[in-house]
C-alpha positions as CSV (number, residue, x, y, z in Angstrom):
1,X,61.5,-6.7,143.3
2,X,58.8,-4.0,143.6
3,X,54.8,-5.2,143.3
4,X,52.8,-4.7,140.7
5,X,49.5,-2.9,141.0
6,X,46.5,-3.6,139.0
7,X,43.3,-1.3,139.1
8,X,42.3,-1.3,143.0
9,X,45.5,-2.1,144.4
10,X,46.7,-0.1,147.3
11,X,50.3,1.7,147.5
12,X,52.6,-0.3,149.4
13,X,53.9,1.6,152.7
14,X,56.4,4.1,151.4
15,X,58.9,2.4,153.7
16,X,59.0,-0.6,151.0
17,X,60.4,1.8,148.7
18,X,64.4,0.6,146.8
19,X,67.2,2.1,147.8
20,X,68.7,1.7,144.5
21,X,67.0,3.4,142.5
22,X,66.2,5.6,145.2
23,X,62.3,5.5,146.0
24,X,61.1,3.1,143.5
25,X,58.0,2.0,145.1
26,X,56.0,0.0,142.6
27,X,54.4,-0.6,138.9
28,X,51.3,-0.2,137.2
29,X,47.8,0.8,138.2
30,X,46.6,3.6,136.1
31,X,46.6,7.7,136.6
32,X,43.2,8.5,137.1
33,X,42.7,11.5,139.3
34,X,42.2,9.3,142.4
35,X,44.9,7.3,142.2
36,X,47.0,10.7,141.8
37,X,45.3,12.1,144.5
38,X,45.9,9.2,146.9
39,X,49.4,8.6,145.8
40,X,50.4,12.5,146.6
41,X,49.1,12.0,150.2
42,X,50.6,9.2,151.1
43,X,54.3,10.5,149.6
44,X,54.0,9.2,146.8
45,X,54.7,10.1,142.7
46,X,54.4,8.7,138.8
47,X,58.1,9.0,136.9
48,X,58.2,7.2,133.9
49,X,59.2,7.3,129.9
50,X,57.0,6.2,127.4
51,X,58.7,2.9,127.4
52,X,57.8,2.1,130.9
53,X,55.1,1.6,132.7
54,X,53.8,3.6,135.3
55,X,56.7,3.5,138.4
56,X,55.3,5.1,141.4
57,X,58.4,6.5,142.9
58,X,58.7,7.5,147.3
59,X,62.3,8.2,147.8
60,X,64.8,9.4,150.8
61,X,66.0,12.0,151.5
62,X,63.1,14.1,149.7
63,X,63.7,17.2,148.5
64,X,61.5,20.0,149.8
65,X,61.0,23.9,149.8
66,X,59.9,25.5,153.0
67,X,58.3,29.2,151.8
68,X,60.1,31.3,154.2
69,X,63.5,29.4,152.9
70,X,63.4,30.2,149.1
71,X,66.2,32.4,148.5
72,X,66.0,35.5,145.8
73,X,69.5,36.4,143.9
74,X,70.2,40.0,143.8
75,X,69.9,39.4,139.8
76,X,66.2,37.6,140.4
77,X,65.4,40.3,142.6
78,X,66.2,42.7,139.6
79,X,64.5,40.7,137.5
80,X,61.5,40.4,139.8
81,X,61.2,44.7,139.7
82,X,60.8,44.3,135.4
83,X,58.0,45.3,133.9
84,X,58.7,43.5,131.1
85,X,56.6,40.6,131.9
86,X,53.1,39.6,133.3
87,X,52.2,36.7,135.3
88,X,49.1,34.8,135.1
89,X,47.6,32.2,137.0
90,X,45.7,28.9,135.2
91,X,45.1,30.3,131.9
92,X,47.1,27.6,129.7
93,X,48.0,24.6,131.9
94,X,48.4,22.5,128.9
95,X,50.1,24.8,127.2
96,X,52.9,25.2,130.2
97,X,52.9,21.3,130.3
98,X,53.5,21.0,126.7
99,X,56.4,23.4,127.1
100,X,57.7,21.8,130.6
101,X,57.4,18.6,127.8
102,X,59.8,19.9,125.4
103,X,63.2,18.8,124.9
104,X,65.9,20.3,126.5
105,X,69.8,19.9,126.8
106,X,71.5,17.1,127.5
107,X,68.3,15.4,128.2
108,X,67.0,12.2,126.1
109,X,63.4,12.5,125.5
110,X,60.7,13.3,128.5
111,X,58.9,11.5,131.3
112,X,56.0,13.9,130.4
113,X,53.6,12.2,127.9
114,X,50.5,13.0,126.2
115,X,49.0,10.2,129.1
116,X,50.6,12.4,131.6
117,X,49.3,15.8,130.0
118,X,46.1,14.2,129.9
119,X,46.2,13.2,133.6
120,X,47.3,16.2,135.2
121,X,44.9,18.1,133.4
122,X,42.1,16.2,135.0
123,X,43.0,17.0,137.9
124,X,43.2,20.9,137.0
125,X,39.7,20.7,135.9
126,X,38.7,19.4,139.4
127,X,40.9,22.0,141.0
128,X,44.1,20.3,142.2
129,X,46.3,21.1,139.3
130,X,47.7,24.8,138.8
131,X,49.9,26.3,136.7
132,X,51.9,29.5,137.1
133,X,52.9,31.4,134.0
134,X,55.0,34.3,133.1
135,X,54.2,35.8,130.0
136,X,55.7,38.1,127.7
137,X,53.5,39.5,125.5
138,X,51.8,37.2,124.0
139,X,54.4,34.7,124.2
140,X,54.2,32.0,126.9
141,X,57.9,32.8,128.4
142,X,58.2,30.7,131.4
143,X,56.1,28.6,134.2
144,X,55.9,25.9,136.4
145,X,52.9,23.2,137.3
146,X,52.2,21.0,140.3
147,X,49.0,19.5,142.7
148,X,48.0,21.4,145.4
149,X,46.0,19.3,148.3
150,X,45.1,21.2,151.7
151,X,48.2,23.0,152.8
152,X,51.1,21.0,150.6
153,X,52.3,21.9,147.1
154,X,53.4,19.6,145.0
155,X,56.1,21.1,142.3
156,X,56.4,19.2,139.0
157,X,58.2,20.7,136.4
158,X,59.0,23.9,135.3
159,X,60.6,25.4,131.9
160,X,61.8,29.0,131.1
161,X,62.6,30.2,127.5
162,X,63.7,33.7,128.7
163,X,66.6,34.1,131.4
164,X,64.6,33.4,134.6
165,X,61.5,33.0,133.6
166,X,61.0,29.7,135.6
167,X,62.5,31.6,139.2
168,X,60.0,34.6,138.8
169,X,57.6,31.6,138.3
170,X,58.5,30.0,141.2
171,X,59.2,33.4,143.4
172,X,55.1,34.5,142.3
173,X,54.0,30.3,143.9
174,X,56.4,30.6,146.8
175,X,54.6,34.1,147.6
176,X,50.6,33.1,147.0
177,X,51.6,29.8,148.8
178,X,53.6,31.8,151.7
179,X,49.7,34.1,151.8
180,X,47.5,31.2,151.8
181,X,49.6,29.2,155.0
182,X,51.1,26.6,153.3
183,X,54.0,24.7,155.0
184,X,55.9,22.9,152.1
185,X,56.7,22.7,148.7
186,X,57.9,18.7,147.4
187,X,60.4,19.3,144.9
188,X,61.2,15.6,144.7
189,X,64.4,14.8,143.8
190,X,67.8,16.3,144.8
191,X,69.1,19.4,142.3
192,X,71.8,21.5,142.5
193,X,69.7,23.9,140.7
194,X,66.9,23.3,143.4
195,X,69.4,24.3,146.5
196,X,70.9,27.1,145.1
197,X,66.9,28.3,145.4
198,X,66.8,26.9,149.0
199,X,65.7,23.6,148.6
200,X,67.1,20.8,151.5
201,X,66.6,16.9,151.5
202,X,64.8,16.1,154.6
203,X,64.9,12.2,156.1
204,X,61.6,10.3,155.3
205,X,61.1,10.5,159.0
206,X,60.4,13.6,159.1
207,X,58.8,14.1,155.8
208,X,56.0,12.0,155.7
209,X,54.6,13.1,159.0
210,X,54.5,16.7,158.4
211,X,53.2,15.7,154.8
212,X,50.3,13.9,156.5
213,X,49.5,17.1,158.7
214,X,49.3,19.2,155.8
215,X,47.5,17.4,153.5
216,X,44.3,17.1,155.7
217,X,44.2,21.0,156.1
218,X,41.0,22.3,153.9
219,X,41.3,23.2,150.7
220,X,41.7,27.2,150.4
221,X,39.9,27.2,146.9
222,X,39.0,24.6,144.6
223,X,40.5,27.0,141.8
224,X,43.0,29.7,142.2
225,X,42.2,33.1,141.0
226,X,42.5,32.9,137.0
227,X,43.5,37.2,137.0
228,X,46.5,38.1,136.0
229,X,49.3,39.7,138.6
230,X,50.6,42.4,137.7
231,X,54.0,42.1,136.6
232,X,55.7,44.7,139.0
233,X,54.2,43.4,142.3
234,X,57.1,41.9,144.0
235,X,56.4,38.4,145.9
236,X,56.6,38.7,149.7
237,X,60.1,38.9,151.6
238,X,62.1,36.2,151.0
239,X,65.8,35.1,152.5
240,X,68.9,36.3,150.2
């Protein structure tokens, strides 16, 4: 059994999260930008359908990202010299949520909502929540979203309509984070997709106390620069 929260509630420790499913911590509560903003620095994440209601989700191993470990294919790298394709910072976070949102193959609806879209954008207006986006043209081509608290980045879903799209996304974060002395990316959950681009599970153990250094770093910026990058600037050196 896992407790229910109602409005004040605190989390549980993240050590009372299930096994099976892994990291399912509790229910309920609400997602108002403080109650996201406390659940991300203690560990802790919303996953849920539209059926549900809000699970707040801890689990272990955790997947993560250390910046220096992202890895860059030779055909990303290739794809990374184009200048086919611009990248912009902030300028449409709903919009790359709505397409992070959309369905997608061999996948059964979407645990990103309009309450969810709603949410996160609250907490882009106060600063937390930043989109990266890679635009071709004037078409919205790929990106990738996540919350951003002192030195820790949380990733939460990305979407690409043109081949890699979503990696130059994530190449452009992994380089502004790698700048601004960040120590980790939270991917989440476990992926074969996310390894291939460096990600490793790492033991709650270790996680959380290295989560609760970084969080309590100052903020660098309550918003991240809205002007574009220029499509041909390569992100910093990164391990192939």
């Amino acid at each position: 059994m896992i407790p229910w929260l109602n409005r004040n509630d605190p989390f549980p420790p993240v050590e009372c999260a299930l096994s099976n499913p892994n990291g399912l911590l509790a229910a309920g509560a609400d997602l108002s930008a403080a109650r996201l903003l406390e659940a991300y620095r203690h560990g802790i994440f919303p996953w849920f359908d539209a059926s549900e209601p809000v699970l707040w989700w801890s689990p272990d191993p955790r997947m993560v990202l250390f910046p220096e470990e992202f890895k860059i294919s030779r055909s990303l790298r290739k794809s990374l010299t184009k200048k086919d394709h611009e990248v912009r910072i902030d300028t449409t976070f709903r919009g790359v949520m709505r397409a992070c949102a959309e369905p997608r193959e061999g996948q059964d609806g979407t645990w990103i909502t309009p309450q969810m879209i709603r949410a996160y954008s609250a907490l882009h207006e106060l600063g937390y929540a930043h989109s990266i986006e890679i635009w071709v043209g004037d078409e919205l081509a790929g990106g990738l979203y996540g919350v951003a608290i002192g030195r820790m980045f949380f990733g939460e879903s990305m979407f690409a309509r043109r081949t890699d799209a979503s990696k130059i996304a994530l190449a452009h974060l992994v380089a502004r984070l790698r700048a601004q002395g960040f120590g980790l990316i939270d991917c989440q959950m476990e992926t074969a997709h996310l390894a291939s681009l460096g990600a490793r599970p790492l033991s709650r153990e270790i996680f959380i106390p290295m989560l609760r250094e970084l969080v309590n770093y100052p903020a660098l910026a309550a918003k991240w620069p809205a002007n574009p990058i220029g499509a041909a600037s390569a992100p910093v050196t990164a391990r192939t």
